[in-house]
C-alpha positions in Angstrom: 10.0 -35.5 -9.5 7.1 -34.6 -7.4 4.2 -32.3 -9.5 4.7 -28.6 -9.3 1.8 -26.4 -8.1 1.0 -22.8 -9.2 1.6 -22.0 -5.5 4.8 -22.9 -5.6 5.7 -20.8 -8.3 4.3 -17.8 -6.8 6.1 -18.9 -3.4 9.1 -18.9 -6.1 8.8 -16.0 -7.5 8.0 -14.2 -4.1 11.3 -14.9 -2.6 13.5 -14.1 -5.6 11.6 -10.4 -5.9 12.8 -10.1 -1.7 15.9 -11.2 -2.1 17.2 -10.0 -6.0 14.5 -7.5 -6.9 11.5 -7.6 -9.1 13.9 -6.6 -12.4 15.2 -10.2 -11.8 11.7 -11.6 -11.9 12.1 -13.6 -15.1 10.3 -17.0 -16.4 13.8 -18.1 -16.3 14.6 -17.2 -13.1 11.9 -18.9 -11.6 12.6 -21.7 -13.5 15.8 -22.2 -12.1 14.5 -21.9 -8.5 12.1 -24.4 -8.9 14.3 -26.9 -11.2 11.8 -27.2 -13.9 12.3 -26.2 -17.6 10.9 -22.9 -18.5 8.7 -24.4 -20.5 7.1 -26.4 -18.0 6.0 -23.1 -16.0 3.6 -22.6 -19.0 1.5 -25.5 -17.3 0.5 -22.9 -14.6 0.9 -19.7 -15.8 0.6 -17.9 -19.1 3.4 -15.4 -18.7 5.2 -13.4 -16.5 2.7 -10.6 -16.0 0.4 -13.1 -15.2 3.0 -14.1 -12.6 3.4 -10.8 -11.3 -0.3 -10.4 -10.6 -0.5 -14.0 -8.8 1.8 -12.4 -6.7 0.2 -9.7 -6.1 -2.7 -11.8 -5.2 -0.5 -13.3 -2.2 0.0 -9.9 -1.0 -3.4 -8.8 -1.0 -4.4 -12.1 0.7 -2.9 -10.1 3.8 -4.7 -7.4 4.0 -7.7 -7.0 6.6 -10.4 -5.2 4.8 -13.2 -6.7 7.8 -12.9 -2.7 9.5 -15.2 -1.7 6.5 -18.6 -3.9 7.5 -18.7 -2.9 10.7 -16.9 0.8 11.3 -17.3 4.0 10.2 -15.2 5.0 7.3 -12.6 6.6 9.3 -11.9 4.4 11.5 -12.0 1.4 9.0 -9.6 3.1 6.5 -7.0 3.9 9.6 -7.3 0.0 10.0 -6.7 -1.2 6.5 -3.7 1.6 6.5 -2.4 -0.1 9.2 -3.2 -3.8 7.8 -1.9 -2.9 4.3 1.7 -1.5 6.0 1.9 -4.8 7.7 1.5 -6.7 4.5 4.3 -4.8 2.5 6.4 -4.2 4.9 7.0 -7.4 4.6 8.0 -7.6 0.9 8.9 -4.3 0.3 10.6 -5.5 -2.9 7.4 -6.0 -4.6 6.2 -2.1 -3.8 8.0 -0.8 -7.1 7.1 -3.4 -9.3 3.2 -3.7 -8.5 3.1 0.2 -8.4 4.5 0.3 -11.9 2.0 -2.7 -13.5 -1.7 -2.7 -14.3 -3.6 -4.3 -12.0 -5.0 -6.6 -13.1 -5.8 -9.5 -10.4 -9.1 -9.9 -9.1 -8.7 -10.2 -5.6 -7.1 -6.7 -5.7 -9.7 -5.0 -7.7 -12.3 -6.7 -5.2 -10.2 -5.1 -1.9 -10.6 -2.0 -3.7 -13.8 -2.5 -4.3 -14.9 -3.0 -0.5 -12.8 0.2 0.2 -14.8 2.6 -2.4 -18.0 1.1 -1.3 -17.5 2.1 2.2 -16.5 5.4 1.3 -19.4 6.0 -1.0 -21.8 4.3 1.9 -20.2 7.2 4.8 -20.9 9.9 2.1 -17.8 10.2 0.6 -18.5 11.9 -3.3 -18.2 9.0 -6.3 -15.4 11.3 -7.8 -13.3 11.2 -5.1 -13.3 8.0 -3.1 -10.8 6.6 -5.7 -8.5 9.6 -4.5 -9.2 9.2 -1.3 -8.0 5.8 -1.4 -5.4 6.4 -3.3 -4.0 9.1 -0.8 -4.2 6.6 1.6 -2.2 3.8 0.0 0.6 6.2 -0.9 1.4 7.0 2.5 1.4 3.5 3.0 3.4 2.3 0.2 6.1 4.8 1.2 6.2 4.2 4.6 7.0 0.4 4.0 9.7 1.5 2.5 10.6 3.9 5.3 10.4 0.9 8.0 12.6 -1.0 5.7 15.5 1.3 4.9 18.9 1.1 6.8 19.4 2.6 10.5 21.6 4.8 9.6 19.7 6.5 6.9 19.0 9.2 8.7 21.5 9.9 11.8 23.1 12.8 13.2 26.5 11.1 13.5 26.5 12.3 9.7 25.4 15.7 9.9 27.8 18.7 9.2 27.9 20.9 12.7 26.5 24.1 11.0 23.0 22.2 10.2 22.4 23.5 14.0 18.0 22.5 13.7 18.7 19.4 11.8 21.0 18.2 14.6 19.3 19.1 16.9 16.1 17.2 15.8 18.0 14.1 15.0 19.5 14.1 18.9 19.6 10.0 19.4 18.0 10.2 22.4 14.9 11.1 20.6 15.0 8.0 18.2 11.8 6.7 18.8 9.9 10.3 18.1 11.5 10.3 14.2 11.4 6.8 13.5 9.6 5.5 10.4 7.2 3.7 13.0 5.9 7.4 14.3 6.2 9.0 11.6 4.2 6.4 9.6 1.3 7.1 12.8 2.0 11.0 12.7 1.0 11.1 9.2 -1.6 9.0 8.8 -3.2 10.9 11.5 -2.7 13.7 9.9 -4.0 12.2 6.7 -7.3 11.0 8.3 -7.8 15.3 10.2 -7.4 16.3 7.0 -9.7 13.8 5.4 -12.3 14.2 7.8 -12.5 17.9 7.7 -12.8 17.8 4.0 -15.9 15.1 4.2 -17.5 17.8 6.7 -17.0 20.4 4.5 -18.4 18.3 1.8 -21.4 17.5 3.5 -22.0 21.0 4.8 -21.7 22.1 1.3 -24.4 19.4 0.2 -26.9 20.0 2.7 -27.2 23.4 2.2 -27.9 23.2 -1.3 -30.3 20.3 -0.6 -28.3 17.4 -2.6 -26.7 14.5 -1.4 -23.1 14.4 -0.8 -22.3 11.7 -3.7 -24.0 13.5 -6.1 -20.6 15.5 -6.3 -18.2 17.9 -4.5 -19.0 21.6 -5.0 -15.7 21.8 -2.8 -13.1 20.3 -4.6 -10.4 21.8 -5.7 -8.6 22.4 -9.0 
């Protein structure tokens, strides 16, 4: 029996969360998928959260964070929004089971780290370029799943005749103008006008009480 590699357990693991889930992620279950003993998984990895987070590590892998060394924050952050959507789109099983464990892998901590950099760098305030980023990567997370989700999720075949507006808006020849795809761009454009006005008003603020805009945000709110 040829040796088994850590990759391949993640590879493992990776499939079963697409196609059962990430509650039947189990040492077991990758286990059986790779027809080793459970104990022989031990070899490569120390448990199953460690699993989780090599996973995790695969998805990361995906991400383009280059935008940030050579555009300004805007227009860097649009690109990894766009980057990240492409990488959980793709295993939008995973989203609910890395949103709901501590992160912990390396690689992750270090995209994050080129993100908050950036945004301190374009003048963004150290207490909120965490929540910036954080704004940003949940409207990605949920639009993965948006891409993802049936057809007919949303159609007007199935909408009583008195909901005259929602009708109306859902007409099918209009498909393309409320599909996850547009609204995924319609909001993180929004997202980014919003963003930007705030790091104007933010640096307005600063410079007319003479401090630089990291040194905090007289602007935020409660």
């Amino acid at each position: 029996m040829a040796r088994l590699k850590r990759e391949e357990l993640v590879s493992a693991a990776l499939d079963l969360i697409d196609e059962e889930g990430g509650e039947a992620l189990t040492m077991r279950s990758v286990a059986s998928r790779v027809d080793r003993q459970v104990s022989s998984l031990y070899n490569h990895v120390g448990s199953r959260s460690e699993l989780i987070e090599l996973v995790r590590a695969r998805i990361v892998a995906e991400i383009d964070t280059s935008a940030f060394a050579v555009q300004p924050w805007d227009a860097a952050l649009q690109a990894w929004a766009r980057s990240y959507l492409t990488a959980f789109a793709a295993h939008p099983n995973v989203i609910p089971l890395l949103a709901t464990t501590p992160i912990r892998d390396p690689s992750t901590l270090e995209m994050y780290e080129i993100v908050v950099a950036a945004l301190l760098d374009g003048g963004w305030p150290t207490r909120d370029a965490v929540a910036v980023m954080r704004t940003v990567e949940a409207h990605v997370l949920g639009s993965a799943l948006d891409i993802v989700a049936p057809g007919d999720l949303l159609v007007q075949a199935t909408v009583a005749a008195d909901l005259g507006a929602l009708r109306s808006a859902l007409d099918p020849d209009h498909a393309d103008a409320y599909g996850a795809d547009r609204a995924f761009r319609l909001g993180l454009g929004a997202l980014m006008h919003g963003l930007r006005e705030r790091h104007a008003a933010i640096a307005e603020t600063s410079s007319a009480a003479g401090q630089p805009a990291i040194a905090g945000d007289p602007t935020a709110a409660s």
